[in-house]
Structures are given as structure tokens and as C-alpha cells.
C-alpha positions in Angstrom: 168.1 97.2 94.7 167.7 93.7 96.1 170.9 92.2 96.4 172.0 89.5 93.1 172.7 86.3 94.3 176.3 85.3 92.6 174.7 83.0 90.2 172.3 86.0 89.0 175.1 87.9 87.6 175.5 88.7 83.8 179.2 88.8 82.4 179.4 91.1 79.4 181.8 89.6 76.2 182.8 93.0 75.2 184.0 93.9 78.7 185.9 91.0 79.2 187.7 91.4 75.6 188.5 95.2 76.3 190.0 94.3 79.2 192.1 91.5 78.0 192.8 90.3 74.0 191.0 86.5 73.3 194.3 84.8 73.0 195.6 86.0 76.9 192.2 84.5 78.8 193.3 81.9 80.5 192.4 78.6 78.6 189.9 76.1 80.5 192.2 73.2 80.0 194.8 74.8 82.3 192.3 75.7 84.5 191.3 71.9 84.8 195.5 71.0 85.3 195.3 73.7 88.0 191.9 72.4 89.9 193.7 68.6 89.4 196.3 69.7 91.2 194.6 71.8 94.0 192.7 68.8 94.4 195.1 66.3 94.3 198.2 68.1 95.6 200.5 65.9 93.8 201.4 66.9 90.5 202.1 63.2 88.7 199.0 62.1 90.1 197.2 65.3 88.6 198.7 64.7 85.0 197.5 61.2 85.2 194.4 62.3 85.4 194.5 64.8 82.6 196.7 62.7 80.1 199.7 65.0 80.4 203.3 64.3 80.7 204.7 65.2 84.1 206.9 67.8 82.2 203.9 68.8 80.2 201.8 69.6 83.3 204.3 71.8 84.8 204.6 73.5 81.6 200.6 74.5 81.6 200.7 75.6 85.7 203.9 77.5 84.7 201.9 79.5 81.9 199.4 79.7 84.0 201.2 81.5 86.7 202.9 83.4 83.9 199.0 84.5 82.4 198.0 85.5 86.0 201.4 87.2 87.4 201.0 85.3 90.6 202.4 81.7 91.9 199.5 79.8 92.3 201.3 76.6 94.1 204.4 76.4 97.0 206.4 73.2 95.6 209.2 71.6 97.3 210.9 67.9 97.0 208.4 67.0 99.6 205.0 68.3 99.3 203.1 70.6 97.2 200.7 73.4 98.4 198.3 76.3 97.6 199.6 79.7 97.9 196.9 82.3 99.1 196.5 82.8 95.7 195.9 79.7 94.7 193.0 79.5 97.2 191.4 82.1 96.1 191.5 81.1 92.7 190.5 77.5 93.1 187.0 78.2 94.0 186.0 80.2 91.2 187.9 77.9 88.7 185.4 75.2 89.8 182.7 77.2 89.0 184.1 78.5 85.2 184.3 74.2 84.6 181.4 73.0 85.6 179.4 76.3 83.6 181.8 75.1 80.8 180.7 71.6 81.0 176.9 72.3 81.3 177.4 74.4 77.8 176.6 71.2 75.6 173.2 70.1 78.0 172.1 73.8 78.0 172.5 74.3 74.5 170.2 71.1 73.4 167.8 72.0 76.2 169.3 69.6 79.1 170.5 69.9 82.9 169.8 72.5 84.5 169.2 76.1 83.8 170.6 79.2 86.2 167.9 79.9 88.8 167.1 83.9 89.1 164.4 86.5 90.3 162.9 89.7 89.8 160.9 91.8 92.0 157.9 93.7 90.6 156.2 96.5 92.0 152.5 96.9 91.1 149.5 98.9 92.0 147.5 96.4 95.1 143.9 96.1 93.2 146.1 95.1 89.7 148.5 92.6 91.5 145.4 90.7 94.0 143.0 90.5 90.8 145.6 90.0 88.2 149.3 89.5 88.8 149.1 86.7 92.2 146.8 84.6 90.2 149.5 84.6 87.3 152.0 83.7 89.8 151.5 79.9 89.5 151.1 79.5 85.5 154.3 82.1 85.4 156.3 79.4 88.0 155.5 76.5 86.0 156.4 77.9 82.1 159.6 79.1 84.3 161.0 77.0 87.3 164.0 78.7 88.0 162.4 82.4 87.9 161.3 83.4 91.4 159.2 86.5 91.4 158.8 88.8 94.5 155.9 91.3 94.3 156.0 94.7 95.5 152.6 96.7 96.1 152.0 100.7 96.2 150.4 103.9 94.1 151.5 104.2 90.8 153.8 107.0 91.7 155.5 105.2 94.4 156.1 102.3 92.7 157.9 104.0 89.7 160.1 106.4 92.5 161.2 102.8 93.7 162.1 101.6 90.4 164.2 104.9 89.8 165.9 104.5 93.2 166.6 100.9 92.3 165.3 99.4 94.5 162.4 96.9 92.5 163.5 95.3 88.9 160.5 96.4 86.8 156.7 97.8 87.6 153.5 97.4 86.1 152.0 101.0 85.1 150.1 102.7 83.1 151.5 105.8 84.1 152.7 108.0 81.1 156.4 107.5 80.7 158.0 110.7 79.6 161.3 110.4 81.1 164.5 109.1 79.4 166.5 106.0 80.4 162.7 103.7 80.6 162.1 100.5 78.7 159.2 98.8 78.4 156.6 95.7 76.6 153.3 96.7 76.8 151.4 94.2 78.2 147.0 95.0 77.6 145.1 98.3 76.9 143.1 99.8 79.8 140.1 100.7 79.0 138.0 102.9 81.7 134.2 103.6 82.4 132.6 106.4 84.0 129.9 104.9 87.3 127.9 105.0 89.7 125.2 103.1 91.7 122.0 102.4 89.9 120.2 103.2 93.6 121.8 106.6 93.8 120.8 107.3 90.0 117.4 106.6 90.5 117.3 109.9 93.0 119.5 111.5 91.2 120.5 111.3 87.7 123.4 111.5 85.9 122.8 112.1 82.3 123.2 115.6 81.4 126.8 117.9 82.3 124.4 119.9 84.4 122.9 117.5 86.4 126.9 116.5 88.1 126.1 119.2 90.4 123.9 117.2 92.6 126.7 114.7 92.9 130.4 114.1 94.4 133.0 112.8 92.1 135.7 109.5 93.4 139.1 110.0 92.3 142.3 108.8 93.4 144.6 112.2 94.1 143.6 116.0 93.5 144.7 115.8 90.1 141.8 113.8 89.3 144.0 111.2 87.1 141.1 108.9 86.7 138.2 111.4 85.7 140.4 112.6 83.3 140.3 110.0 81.1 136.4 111.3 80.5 137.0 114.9 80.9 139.6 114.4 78.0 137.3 112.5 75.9 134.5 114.6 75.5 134.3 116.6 72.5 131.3 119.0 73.4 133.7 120.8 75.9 131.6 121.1 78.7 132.8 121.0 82.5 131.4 118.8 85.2 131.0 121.5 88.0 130.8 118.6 91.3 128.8 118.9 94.2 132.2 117.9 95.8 135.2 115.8 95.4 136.9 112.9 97.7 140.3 111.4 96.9 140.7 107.7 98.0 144.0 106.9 97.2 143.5 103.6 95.5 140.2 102.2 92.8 139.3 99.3 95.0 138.7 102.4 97.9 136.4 104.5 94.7 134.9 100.9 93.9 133.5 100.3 97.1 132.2 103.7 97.5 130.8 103.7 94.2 129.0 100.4 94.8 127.1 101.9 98.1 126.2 104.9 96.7 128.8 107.9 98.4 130.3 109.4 94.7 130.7 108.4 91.0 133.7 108.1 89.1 135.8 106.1 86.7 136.9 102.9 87.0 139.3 100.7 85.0 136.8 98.4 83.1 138.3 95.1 84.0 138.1 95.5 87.6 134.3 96.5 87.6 133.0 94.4 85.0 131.9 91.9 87.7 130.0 95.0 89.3 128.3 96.1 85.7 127.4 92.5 84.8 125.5 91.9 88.2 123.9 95.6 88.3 126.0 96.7 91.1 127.0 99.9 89.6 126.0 101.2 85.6 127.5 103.1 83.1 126.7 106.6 83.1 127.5 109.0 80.2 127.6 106.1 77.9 127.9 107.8 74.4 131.5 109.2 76.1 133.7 106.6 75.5 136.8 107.6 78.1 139.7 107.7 76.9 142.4 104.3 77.1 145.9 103.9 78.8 148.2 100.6 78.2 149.9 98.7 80.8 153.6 98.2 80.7 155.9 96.2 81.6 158.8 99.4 82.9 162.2 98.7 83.8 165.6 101.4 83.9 167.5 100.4 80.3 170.5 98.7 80.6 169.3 96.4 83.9 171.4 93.6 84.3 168.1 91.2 83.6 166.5 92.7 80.3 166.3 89.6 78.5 164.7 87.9 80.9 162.2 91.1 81.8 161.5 91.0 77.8 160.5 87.4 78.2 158.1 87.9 81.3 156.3 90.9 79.3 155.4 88.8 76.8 154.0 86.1 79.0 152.1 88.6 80.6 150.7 89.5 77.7 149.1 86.5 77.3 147.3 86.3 80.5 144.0 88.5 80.0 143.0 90.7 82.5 140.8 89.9 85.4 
């Protein structure tokens, strides 16, 4: 999983309360008499600055201490000084203030908001025609989301997402496992193709006539022709000349377009091709059957919220 930067991380209430009761979390205040001091290393100077008494001061560092089960400064008659402890504390005291202070600006939609960023693994043809377009539309509705891309087959995206290792994928890949959210995003629609020069010499209307052709798929298992196969309803088999697995549509596309195969397509990424009578429908009173893209993430990720919010911003970019 790509590393999360410190200001990425999520802090869960619940946790925090299990671990200690509401009224023993250290309060801000002292926290701010404890960063005064650090800072000033002089403790009547640092209850100046807060508006304590000198004794009252000492009273909120002692409590402090007390809270913490550590000594937090080394104090003699001459000089005041951070204990190893106190060092390590100081920096992430600073931190819990200024979020603190920015609670007021963030809640009426001021200052600055915490930057983040996912990385998303999508098929290649679906992230070039579709998802890098959306990249700059996506920046500019959200300035402090970076998103990294991540390209491969369907099935290695989703063995990457299970291995941690991306924080959501775009699929249309059946989900049947456990553990899976998801917002779908836009139905896929498919078409069954080929090129209008290679039909002229041999058509393509009847189940028999598939035997003077070869069939494009992507793997073995003929995911894509299946969408066809599946919707027929006179329950005839397409008997090939002979198959060829490309490994990716834009590979079937271009082989569709010159003539070497038919197959089916996702509809959005040929309708360029059909509109321009580059390649035509064949089998047209089949209508193949549909997927849906998602939006797939492992439940419980640290940045749901925020992958909820992208899925339905994706939803409202069509598909190209």
C-alpha cells in the first residue's frame, strides 16, 4: 500500500475513548501552558502569555505530568528545560493546536483543508479515454486530492487492490467476494463487430455462417463474447473458424478495424468506429448483455469517505 503521509491519517473517536475515559484526555488548554513553556522556557513569562497566575501555571504543567506519568520539564532556581519527554511531546502538541484552531475556519468552509491522495488502478483503454481526461475537472472540484493512476488487466488490478497495494479500482469485474465496497459509477453496454470490408466477403448474419470467421477476445475464457453468447435466447453455439486472445480491447479494436477477427467491444470505446463506418454491428437483434463499472475498494479503508465522494463525481462524468 502506498505509504500515508502523517497528515493523511484518520483518528477513530471510539478508539481513542476505549482507550482512555473523556474526562482523562489531556485538555488543549494545558497543552497550550505546555507549548508556552517549551517555547519560552521561562515559566512567568509563559503564564503571561496565557493569563495564568505563576502558581496557576505550575498547577496545569503539574496535572499535566500527573495525566501523562512522565516529567515533561527539568526546573531548577536557574533555568528550565525539556526532558526527553518533553521533546517528544512538543512537536505533536503543536500539531493537536493549530488542527484545534483551524476547527472554527474548517467548519464555516475557511483556511485550508487536509491535502490527501488515492491511487487507482484501472484497465489502460478506460483510464487514456476516460479517467486522464477527468483528471483535471477532478483536481479543480478537489485541490487538495492528488490522484495517482495505476494501469493493468482487470484481474491484476483487483489482485493489487487485495494485496493493498492501490486504494480503489475501476472494474466491471463481477465482485463475489466478501470484504468489497463499492459506488457504481455507469452501465457498460457492449456490441458484437466487425469490419464492414471483411463482411462484404464474408458475412456474418446467421450462427452458421461464424465458421468462416475467427473470434477477438481478451483471455481463453472468452469474457467479452460472453456477454452475446449469454444473451441469446435461441441457444445456438458460434462454432469459430478460430480464436485469438489479445489481452486488452484497444489490441481486439484494432484488429477488428483491419479486418483479422470479430468480437465484442464495450460500446463507448467504439462508437467513434460505428459512427464513421469503421467497423458495424453484426447480430444486431442480439442485444449483449450489460456490466456496470464500480468504483471497488477493501471495506473499512482508512479513506472511504473520501472514495464515496470521488464515485459520485465519477459518476457524473459520461463515458468517452
Amino acid at each position: 500500500m502506498p505509504e500515508a503521509d502523517a497528515t493523511e491519517k484518520r483518528y477513530n473517536l471510539n478508539e481513542i475513548v476505549r482507550i482512555f475515559r473523556m474526562d482523562e484526555l489531556p485538555d488543549l488548554f494545558s497543552l497550550a501552558c505546555f507549548e508556552a513553556a517549551a517555547r519560552t522556557l521561562n515559566f512567568r513569562a509563559a503564564a503571561r502569555s496565557v493569563a495564568l497566575s505563576s502558581a496557576a501555571f505550575s498547577d496545569r504543567i503539574r496535572r499535566l505530568e500527573e495525566h501523562l506519568e512522565v516529567s515533561l520539564f527539568d526546573r531548577t532556581t536557574r533555568r528550565v528545560q525539556l526532558t526527553p519527554a518533553g521533546q517528544r511531546l512538543l512537536s505533536h502538541a503543536r500539531d493537536l493546536l493549530q488542527s484545534a484552531g483551524a476547527c472554527r475556519d474548517v467548519a464555516h468552509g475557511k483556511g485550508s483543508v487536509t491535502p490527501y491522495a488515492l491511487t487507482i488502478g484501472t484497465r489502460f483503454e478506460l483510464g487514456m479515454s476516460w479517467l486522464v481526461p477527468a483528471l483535471e475537472p477532478l483536481s479543480l472540484a478537489r485541490p487538495e486530492r492528488t490522484l495517482h493512476l495505476a494501469f493493468g488487466s482487470g484481474s491484476e488490478i483487483l489482485a493489487r487492490l487485495r494485496r493493498g497495494e492501490l486504494d480503489a479500482v475501476i472494474s466491471s469485474s463481477r465482485l463475489v467476494e466478501r470484504g468489497l465496497a463499492y459506488v457504481p459509477l455507469h452501465i457498460e453496454t457492449y456490441v458484437f463487430v466487425a469490419s464492414p470490408r471483411l463482411l462484404e466477403d464474408k458475412p456474418l448474419a446467421h450462427p452458421d455462417d461464424a465458421a468462416a470467421h475467427h473470434l477477438l477476445d481478451s483471455e481463453p475464457s472468452l469474457p467479452l463474447f460472453r456477454y452475446h453468447l449469454d444473451a441469446r435466447t435461441d441457444g445456438r453455439v458460434l462454432d469459430f473458424a478460430g480464436h485469438s486472445y489479445l489481452g486488452t480491447i484497444g489490441a481486439i479494436r484494432q484488429r477488428a478495424r483491419c479486418g483479422g477477427g470479430v468480437g465484442v467491444l464495450p460500446r463507448y470505446f467504439v462508437q467513434r468506429d460505428l459512427d464513421d463506418g469503421s467497423l458495424q454491428v453484426v447480430f444486431p437483434e442480439v442485444e449483449p448483455l450489460a456490466d456496470t463499472f464500480r468504483l471497488v475498494w477493501l471495506e473499512g479503508h482508512r479513506s472511504s469517505t473520501e472514495l464515496v465522494n470521488l464515485g459520485e463525481e465519477l459518476r457524473q462524468l459520461p463515458l468517452t
